[in-house]
C-alpha positions as a LaTeX table, in Angstrom:
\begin{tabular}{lrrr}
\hline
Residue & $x$ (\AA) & $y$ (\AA) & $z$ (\AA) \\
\hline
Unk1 & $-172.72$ & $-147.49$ & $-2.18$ \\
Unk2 & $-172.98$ & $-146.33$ & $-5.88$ \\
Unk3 & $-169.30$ & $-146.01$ & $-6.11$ \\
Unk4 & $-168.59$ & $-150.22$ & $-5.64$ \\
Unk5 & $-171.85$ & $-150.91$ & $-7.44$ \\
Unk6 & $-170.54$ & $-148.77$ & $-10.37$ \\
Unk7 & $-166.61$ & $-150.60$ & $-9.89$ \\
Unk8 & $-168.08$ & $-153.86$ & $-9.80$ \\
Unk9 & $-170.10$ & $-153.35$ & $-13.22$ \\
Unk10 & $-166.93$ & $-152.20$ & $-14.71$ \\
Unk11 & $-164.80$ & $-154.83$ & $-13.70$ \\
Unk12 & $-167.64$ & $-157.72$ & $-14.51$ \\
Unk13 & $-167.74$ & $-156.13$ & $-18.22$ \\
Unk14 & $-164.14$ & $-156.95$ & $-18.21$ \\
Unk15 & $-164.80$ & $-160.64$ & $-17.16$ \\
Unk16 & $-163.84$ & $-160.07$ & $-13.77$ \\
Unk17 & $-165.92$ & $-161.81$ & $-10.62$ \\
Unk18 & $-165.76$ & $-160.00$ & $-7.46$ \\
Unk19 & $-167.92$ & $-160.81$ & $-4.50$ \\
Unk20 & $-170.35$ & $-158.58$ & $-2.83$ \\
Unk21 & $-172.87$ & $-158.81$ & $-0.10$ \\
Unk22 & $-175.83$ & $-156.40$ & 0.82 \\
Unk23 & $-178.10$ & $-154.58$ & $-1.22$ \\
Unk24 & $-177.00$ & $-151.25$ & $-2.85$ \\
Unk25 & $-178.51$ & $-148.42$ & $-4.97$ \\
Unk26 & $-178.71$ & $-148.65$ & $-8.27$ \\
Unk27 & $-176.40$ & $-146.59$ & $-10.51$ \\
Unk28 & $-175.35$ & $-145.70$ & $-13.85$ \\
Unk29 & $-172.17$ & $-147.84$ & $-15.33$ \\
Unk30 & $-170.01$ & $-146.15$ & $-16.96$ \\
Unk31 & $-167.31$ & $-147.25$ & $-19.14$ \\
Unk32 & $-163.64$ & $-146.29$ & $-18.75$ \\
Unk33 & $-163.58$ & $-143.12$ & $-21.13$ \\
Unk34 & $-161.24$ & $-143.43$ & $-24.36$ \\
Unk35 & $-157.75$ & $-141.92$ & $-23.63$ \\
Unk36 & $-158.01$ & $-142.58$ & $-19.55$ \\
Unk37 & $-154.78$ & $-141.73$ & $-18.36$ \\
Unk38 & $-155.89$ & $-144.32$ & $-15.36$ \\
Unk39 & $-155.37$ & $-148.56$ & $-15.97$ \\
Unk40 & $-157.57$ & $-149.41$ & $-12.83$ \\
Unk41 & $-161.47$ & $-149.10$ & $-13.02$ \\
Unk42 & $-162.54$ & $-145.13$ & $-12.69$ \\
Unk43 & $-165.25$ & $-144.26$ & $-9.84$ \\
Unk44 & $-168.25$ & $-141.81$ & $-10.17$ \\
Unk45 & $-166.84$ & $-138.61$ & $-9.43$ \\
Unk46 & $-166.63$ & $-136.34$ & $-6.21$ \\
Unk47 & $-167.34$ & $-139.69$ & $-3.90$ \\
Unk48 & $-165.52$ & $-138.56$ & $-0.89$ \\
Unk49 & $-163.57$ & $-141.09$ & 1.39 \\
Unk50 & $-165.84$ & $-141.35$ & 4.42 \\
Unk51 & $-164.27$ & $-139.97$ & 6.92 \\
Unk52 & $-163.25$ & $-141.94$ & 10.37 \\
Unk53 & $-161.15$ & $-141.14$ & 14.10 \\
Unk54 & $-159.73$ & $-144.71$ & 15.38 \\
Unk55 & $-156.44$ & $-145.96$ & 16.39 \\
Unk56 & $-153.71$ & $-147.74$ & 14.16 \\
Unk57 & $-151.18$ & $-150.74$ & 15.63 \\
Unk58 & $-149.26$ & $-148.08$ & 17.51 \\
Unk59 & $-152.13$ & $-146.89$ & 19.58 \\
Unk60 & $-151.88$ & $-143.04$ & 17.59 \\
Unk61 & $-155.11$ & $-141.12$ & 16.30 \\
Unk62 & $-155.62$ & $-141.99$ & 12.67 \\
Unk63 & $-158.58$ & $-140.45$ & 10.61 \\
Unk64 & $-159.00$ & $-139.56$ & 6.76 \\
Unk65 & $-158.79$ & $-135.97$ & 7.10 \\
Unk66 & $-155.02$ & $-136.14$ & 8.23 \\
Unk67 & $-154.20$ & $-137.79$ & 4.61 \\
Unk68 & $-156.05$ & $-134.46$ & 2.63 \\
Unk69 & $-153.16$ & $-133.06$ & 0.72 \\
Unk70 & $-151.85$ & $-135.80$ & $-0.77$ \\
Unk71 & $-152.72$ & $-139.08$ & $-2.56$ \\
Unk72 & $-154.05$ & $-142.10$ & $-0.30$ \\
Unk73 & $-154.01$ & $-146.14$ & $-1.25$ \\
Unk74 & $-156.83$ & $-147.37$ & 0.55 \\
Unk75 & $-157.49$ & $-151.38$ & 1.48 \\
Unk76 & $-158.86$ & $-153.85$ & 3.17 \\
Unk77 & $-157.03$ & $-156.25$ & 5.41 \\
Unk78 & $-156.94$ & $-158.70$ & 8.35 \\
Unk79 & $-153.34$ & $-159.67$ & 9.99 \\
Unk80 & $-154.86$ & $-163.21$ & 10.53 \\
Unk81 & $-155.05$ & $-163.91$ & 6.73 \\
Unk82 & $-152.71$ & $-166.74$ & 4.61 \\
Unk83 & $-153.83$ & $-165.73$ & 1.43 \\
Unk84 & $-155.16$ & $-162.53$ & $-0.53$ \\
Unk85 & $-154.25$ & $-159.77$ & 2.73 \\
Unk86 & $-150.24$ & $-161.02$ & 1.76 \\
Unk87 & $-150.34$ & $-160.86$ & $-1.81$ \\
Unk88 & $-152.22$ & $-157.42$ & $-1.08$ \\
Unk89 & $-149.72$ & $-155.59$ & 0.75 \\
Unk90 & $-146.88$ & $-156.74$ & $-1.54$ \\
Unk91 & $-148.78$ & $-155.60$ & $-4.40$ \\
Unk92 & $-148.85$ & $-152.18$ & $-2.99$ \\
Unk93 & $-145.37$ & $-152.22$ & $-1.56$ \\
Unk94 & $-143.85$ & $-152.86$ & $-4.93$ \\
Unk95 & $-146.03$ & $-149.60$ & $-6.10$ \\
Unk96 & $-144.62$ & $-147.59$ & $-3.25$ \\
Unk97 & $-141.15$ & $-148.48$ & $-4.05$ \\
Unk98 & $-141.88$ & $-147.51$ & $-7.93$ \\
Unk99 & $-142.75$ & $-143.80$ & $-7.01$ \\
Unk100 & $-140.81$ & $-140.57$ & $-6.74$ \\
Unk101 & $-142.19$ & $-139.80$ & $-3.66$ \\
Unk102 & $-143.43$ & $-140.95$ & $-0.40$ \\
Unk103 & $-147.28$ & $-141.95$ & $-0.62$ \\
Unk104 & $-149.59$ & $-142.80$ & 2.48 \\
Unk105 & $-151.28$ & $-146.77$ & 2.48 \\
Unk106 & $-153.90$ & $-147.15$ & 5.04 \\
Unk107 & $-155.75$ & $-150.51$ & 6.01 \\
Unk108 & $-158.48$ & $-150.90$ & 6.82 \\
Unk109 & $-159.29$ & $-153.65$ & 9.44 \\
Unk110 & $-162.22$ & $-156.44$ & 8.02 \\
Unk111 & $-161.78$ & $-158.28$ & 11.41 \\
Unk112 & $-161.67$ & $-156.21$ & 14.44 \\
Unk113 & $-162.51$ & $-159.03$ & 16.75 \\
Unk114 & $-158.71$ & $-160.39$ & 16.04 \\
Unk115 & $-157.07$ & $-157.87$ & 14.45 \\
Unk116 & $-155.07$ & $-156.53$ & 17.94 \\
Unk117 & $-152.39$ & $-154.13$ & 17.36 \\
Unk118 & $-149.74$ & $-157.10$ & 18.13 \\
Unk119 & $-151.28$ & $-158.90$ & 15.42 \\
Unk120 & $-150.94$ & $-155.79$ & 13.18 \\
Unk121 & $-147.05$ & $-154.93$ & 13.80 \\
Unk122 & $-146.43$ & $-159.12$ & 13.27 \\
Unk123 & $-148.44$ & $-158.74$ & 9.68 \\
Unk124 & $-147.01$ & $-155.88$ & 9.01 \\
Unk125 & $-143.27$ & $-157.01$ & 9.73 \\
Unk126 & $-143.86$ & $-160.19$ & 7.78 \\
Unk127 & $-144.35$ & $-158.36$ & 4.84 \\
Unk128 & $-141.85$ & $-155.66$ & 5.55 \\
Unk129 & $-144.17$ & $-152.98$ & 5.24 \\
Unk130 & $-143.95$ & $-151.67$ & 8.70 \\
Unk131 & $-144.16$ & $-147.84$ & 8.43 \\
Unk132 & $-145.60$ & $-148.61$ & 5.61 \\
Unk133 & $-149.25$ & $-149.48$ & 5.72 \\
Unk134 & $-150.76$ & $-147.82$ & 8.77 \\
Unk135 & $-153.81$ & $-149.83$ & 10.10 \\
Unk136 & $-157.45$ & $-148.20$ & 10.93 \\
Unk137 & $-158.17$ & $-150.49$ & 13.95 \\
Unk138 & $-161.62$ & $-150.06$ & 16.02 \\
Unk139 & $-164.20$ & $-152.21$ & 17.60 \\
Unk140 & $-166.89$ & $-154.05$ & 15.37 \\
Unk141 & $-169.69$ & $-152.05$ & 15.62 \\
Unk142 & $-167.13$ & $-148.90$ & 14.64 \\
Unk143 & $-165.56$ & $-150.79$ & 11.81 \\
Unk144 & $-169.17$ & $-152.39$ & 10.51 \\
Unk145 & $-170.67$ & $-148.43$ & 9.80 \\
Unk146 & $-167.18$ & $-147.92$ & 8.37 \\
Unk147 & $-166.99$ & $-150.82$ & 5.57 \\
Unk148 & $-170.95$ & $-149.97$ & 4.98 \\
Unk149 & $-169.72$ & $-146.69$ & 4.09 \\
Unk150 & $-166.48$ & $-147.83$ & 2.25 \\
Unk151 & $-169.28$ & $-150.50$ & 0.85 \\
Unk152 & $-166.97$ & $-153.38$ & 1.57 \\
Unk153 & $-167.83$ & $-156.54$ & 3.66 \\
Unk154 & $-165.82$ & $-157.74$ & 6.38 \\
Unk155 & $-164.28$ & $-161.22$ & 7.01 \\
Unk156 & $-166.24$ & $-163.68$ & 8.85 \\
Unk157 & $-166.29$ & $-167.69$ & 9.21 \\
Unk158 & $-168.90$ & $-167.88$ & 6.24 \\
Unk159 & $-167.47$ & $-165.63$ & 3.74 \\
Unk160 & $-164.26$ & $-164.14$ & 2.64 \\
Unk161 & $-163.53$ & $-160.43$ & 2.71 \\
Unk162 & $-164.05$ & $-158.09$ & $-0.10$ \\
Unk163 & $-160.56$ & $-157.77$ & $-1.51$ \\
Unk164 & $-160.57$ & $-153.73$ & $-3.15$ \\
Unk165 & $-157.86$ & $-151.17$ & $-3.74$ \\
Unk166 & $-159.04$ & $-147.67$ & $-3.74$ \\
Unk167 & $-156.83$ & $-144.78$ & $-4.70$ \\
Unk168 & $-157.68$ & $-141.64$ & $-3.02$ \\
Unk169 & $-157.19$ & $-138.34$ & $-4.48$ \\
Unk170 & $-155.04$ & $-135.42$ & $-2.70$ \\
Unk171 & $-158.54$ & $-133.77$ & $-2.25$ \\
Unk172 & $-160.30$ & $-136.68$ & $-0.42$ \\
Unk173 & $-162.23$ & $-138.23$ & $-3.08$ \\
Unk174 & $-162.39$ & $-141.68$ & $-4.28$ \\
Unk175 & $-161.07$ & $-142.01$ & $-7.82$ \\
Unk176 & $-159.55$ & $-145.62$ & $-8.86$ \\
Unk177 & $-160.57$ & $-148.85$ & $-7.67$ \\
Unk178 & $-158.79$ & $-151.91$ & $-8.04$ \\
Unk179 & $-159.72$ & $-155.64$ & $-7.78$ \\
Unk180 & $-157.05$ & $-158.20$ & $-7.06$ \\
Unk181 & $-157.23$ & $-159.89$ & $-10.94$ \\
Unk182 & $-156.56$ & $-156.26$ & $-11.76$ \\
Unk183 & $-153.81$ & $-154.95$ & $-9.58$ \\
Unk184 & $-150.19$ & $-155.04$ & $-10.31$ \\
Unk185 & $-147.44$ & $-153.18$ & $-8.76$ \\
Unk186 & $-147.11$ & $-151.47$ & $-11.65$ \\
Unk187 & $-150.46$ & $-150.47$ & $-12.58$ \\
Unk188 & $-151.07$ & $-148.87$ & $-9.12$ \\
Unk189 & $-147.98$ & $-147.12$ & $-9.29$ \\
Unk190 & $-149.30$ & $-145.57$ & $-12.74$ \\
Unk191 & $-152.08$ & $-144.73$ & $-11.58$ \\
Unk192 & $-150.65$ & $-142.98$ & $-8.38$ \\
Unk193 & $-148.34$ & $-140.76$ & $-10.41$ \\
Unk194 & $-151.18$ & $-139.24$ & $-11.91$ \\
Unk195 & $-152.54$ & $-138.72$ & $-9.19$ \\
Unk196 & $-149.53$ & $-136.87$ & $-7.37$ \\
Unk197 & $-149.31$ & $-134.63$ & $-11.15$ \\
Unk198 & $-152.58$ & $-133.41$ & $-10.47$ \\
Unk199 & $-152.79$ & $-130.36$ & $-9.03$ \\
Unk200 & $-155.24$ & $-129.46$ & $-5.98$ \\
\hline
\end{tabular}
């Protein structure tokens, strides 16, 4: 997809490495704009979040048009993993807690074949953010058209996960994207607040 294509340019020019698989169209880079009000990487504009209807770890209908409205944190886990998924989820609890208001997080799952709802709820409680981080669960076929449209790869024995933060805006589209080197508590939360001062 042009918008990770474009993400990843920005965020090599700034000396960081993140991993990608599969072919994508070519796009223009452009450069974070003087005066940004955002810190994380800016996306081409009017991408729209592709849209979805699965289940989260409770077993309730969850798809992207519920979220319209309001902002959205947007990223890509597996309850299975010791590493980046942890670090993850605290990064965007700690930006949660900094805001004014409540703001939706929604996970994405990059290993349906073990991510079970159990497994969910136990990730989710280790890490306190139960009610938190609501889970897009679905089989692998489901979830494979999904992170081709998210352009993300899944988890598998070969190859880790690509590890990505989107921020979503109130109207659907993708706006700010994230890699791990870049994301702080902080930062997101910055960039969420504009988000929520925009208006619709």
């Amino acid at each position: 997809m042009l918008v990770t294509l474009v993400l990843l340019g920005l965020l090599s020019a700034a000396g960081i490495a993140v991993g990608i698989a599969g072919s994508r169209r070519a796009g223009t880079s452009t450069a974070e704009p003087p005066g940004s009000q955002f810190e994380g990487a800016i996306l081409p504009p009017r991408v729209r979040a592709p849209d979805f209807s699965l289940r989260d770890e409770n077993g309730r209908a969850i798809t992207m048009r519920e979220f319209r409205g309001r902002p959205l944190v947007v990223t890509f886990l597996y309850s299975h993993c010791k590493n980046t998924c942890p670090v993850e989820a605290q990064q965007i609890k700690g930006a949660l807690d900094d805001l004014s208001q409540p703001v939706p997080a929604l996970a994405v799952s990059v290993d349906p074949a073990n991510d079970t709802p159990a497994s969910v709820r136990r990730f989710n409680a280790e890490q306190n953010v139960t009610g938190r981080i609501r889970w897009a669960l679905g089989p692998p076929a489901v979830m494979r058209r999904l992170w081709k449209r998210f352009a993300v790869t899944g988890q598998s024995h070969v190859a880790e996960h690509m590890s990505l933060i989107l921020l979503v805006d109130r109207r659907g589209f993708e706006r700010v994207g994230f890699a791990p080197q870049q994301t702080t508590p902080e930062r997101l939360a910055h960039d969420i607040d504009v988000l929520l001062r925009e208006r619709s």
